[in-house]
C-alpha positions in Angstrom: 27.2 43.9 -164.4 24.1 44.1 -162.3 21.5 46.7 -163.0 19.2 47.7 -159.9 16.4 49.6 -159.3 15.9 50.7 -155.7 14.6 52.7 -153.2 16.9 54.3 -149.9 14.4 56.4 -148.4 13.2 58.6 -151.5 12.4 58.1 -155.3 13.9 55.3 -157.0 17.3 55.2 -158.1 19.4 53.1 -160.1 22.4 51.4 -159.1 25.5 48.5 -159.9 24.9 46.0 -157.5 28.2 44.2 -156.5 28.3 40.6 -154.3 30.5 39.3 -152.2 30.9 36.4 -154.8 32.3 39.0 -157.6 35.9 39.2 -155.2 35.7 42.9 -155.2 36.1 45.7 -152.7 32.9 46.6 -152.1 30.6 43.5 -151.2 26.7 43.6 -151.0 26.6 47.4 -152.0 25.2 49.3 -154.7 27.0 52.0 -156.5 24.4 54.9 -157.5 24.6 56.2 -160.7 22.4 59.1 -162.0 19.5 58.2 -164.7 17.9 55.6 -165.7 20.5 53.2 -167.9 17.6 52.2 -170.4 17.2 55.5 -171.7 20.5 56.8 -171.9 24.1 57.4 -170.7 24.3 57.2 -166.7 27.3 58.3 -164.8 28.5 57.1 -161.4 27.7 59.5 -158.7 30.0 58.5 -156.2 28.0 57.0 -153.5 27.6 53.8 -152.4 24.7 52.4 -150.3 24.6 49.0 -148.2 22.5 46.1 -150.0 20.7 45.2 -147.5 19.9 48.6 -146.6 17.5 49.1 -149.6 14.4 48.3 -151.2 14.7 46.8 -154.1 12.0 47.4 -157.0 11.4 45.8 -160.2 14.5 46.4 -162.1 12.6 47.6 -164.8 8.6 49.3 -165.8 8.4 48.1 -169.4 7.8 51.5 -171.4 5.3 49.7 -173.8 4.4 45.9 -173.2 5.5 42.5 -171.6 5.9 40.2 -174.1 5.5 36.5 -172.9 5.9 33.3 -175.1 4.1 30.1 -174.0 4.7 26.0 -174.1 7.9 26.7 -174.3 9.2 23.7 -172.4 8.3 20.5 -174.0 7.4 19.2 -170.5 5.8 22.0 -169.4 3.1 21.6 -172.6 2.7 18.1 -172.3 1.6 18.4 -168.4 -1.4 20.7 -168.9 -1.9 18.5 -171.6 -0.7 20.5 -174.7 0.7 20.2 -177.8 4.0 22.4 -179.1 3.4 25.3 -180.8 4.5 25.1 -184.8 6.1 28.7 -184.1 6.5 30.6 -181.0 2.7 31.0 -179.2 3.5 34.7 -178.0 0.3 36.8 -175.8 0.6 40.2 -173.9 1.0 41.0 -170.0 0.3 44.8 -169.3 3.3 46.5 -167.6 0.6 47.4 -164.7 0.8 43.9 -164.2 4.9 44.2 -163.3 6.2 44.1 -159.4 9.3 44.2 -157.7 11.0 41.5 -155.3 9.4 41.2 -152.1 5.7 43.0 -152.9 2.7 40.8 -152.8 1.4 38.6 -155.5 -2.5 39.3 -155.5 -5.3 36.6 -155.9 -8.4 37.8 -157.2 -11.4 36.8 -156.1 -12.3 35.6 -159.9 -10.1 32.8 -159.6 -9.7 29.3 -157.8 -6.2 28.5 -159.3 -3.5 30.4 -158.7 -0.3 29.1 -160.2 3.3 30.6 -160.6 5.6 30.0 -163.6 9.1 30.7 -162.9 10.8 32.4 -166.2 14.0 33.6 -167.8 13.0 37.5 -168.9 14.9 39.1 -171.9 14.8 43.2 -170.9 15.5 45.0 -174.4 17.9 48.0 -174.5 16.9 49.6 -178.0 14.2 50.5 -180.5 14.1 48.0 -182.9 11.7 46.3 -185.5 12.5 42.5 -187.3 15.9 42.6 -186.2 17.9 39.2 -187.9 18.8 36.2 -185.2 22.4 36.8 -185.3 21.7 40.5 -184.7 19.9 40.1 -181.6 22.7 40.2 -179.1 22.9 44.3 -180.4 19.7 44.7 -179.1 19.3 43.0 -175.7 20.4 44.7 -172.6 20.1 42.4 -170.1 18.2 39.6 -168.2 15.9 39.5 -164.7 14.3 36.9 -163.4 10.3 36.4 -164.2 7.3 34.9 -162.6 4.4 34.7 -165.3 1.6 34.4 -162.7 -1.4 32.8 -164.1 -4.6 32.2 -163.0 -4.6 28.5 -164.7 -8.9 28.0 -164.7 -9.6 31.5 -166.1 -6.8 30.4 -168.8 -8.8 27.2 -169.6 -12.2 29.1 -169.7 -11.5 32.4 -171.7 -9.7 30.4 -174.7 -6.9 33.5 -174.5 -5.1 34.3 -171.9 -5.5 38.2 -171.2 -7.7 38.4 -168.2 -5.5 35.2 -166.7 -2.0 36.5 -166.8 -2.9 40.3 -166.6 -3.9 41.0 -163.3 -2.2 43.8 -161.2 1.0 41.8 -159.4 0.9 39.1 -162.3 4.3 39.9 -163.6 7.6 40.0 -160.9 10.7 41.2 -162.1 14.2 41.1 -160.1 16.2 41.4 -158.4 18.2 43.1 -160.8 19.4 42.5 -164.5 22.4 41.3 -165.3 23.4 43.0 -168.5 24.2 40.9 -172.1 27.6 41.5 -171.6 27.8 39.9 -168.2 25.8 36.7 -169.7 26.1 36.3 -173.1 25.0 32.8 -173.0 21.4 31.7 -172.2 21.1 28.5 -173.3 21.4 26.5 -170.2 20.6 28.4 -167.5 19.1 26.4 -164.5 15.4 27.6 -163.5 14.1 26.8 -160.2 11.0 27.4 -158.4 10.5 26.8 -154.9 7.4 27.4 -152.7 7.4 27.6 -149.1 11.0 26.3 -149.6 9.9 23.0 -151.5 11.5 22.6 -155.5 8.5 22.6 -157.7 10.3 23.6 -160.9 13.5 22.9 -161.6 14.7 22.6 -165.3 16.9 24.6 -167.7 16.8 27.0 -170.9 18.5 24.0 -172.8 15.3 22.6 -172.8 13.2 25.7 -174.1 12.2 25.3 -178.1 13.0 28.6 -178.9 15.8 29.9 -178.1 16.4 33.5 -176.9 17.6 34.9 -180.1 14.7 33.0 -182.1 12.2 34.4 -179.4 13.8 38.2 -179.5 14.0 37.9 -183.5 10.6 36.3 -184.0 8.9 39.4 -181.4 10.5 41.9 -183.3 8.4 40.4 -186.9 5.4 41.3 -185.5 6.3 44.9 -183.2 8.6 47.3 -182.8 10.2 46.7 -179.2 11.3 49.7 -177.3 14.0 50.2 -174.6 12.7 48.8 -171.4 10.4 46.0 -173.0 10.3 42.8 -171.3 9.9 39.8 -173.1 9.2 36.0 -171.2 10.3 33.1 -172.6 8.3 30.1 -171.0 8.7 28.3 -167.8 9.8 25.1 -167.2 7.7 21.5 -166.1 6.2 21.5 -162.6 4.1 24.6 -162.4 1.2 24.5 -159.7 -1.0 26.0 -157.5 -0.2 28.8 -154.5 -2.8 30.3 -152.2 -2.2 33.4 -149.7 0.3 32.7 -147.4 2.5 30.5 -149.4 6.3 32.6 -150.3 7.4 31.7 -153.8 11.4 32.2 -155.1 12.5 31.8 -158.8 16.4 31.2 -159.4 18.1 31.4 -162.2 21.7 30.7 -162.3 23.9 33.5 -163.2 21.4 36.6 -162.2 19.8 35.7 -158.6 16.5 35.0 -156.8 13.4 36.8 -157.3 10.6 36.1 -154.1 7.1 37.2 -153.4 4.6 36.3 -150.8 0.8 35.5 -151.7 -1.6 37.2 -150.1 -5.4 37.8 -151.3 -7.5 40.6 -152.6 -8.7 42.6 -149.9 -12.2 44.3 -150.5 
């Protein structure tokens, strides 16, 4: 099942998105339900609105925190010249910091390096706190696609990484989620990054260190995760820079394609 969150001319809505690839009746439509799925039971309302005649949003505003894990990747650590982390290196985006598909990835005017990381993002669908690796499964809700925007010199000079990956527009979600039970295996998904229409990342979560569960599990030591938190779990080799006017996509088989322009700070 896929989860939206969209607009048809009012205040956002939520929705089961179907495809023309799923076989059934209804192609490239949402189905409406009432609520919000994340905090409790929805209910189907009847209608059903056009795909392309919507705005999607980002599938999810993370109640409480983004959680993001870095060097991840093997590959991705050894080009920026990194080690592997003995345990899973985890740092905080700001959910002001989250943005839908198609809405504008910022540069500020602090930064000279601009880089995308295209990510597999974990959306948790209950309270929990130091929940066991085989018990994770009971706790995820779903999956989106992610784009950890970084501004990679501020990264180098701060020595942590607040100020370089929490800028407003530094965290896309989307298109939708794709619930657990719709993907129930994560371990080698393909993760693609393309800007302008050029591969620039393309690698798989067979190659991430920690797996989901170990991520999810290892979080949840440390804080209690509510419904609706996000957490990242690394990106991939081949990260690099974008300026305004470049269009970057992330896919990841088995959810979709998540794509933002560049643009820069006005002001």
């Amino acid at each position: 099942m896929r989860v939206a969150r969209f607009s048809h001319g009012g205040e956002p809505q939520y929705g089961v998105v179907e495809l023309a690839e799923d076989g059934g009746p209804n192609p490239e439509t949402i189905a409406v339900v009432t609520g919000d799925p994340l905090a409790g039971p929805v209910h189907y309302t009847g209608e059903r609105v056009p795909l392309a005649d919507v705005r999607l949003l980002a599938p999810v505003i993370p109640r409480s925190k983004v959680v993001a894990i870095g060097r991840n990747y093997a590959a991705h650590a050894a080009e920026l010249g990194n080690e592997l982390p003995p345990q899973p290196l985890a740092f905080l985006k700001p959910n002001t910091a989250v943005i839908g598909p198609g809405e504008a990835i910022v540069r500020p005017p602090e930064t000279g390096d601009l880089q995308y990381e295209g990510e597999l993002a974990v959306v948790i669908g209950r309270i929990c706190r130091r929940v066991p690796v085989e018990r994770v499964p009971e706790v995820v809700f779903g999956y989106t696609v992610a784009n950890d925007v970084t501004c990679r010199d501020l990264q180098e000079t701060d020595g942590q990484w607040t100020r370089a990956k929490g800028f407003d527009t530094f965290c896309p979600l989307g298109p939708w989620i794709v619930t657990h039970l719709a993907l129930p295996e994560t371990d080698d998904l393909e993760v693609t990054t393309t800007l302008n229409g050029e591969v620039k990342q393309d690698g798989s979560t067979a190659q991430m260190t920690y797996k989901v569960d170990d991520i999810v599990s290892y979080v949840s030591s440390f804080t209690t995760l509510l419904p609706g938190d996000v957490i990242l779990t690394g990106t991939p080799a081949g990260v690099g820079p974008m300026v305004p006017g470049d269009e970057v996509s992330v896919t990841i088989t088995g959810i979709g394609t998540l794509t933002n322009p560049v643009i820069e700070q006005e002001g």
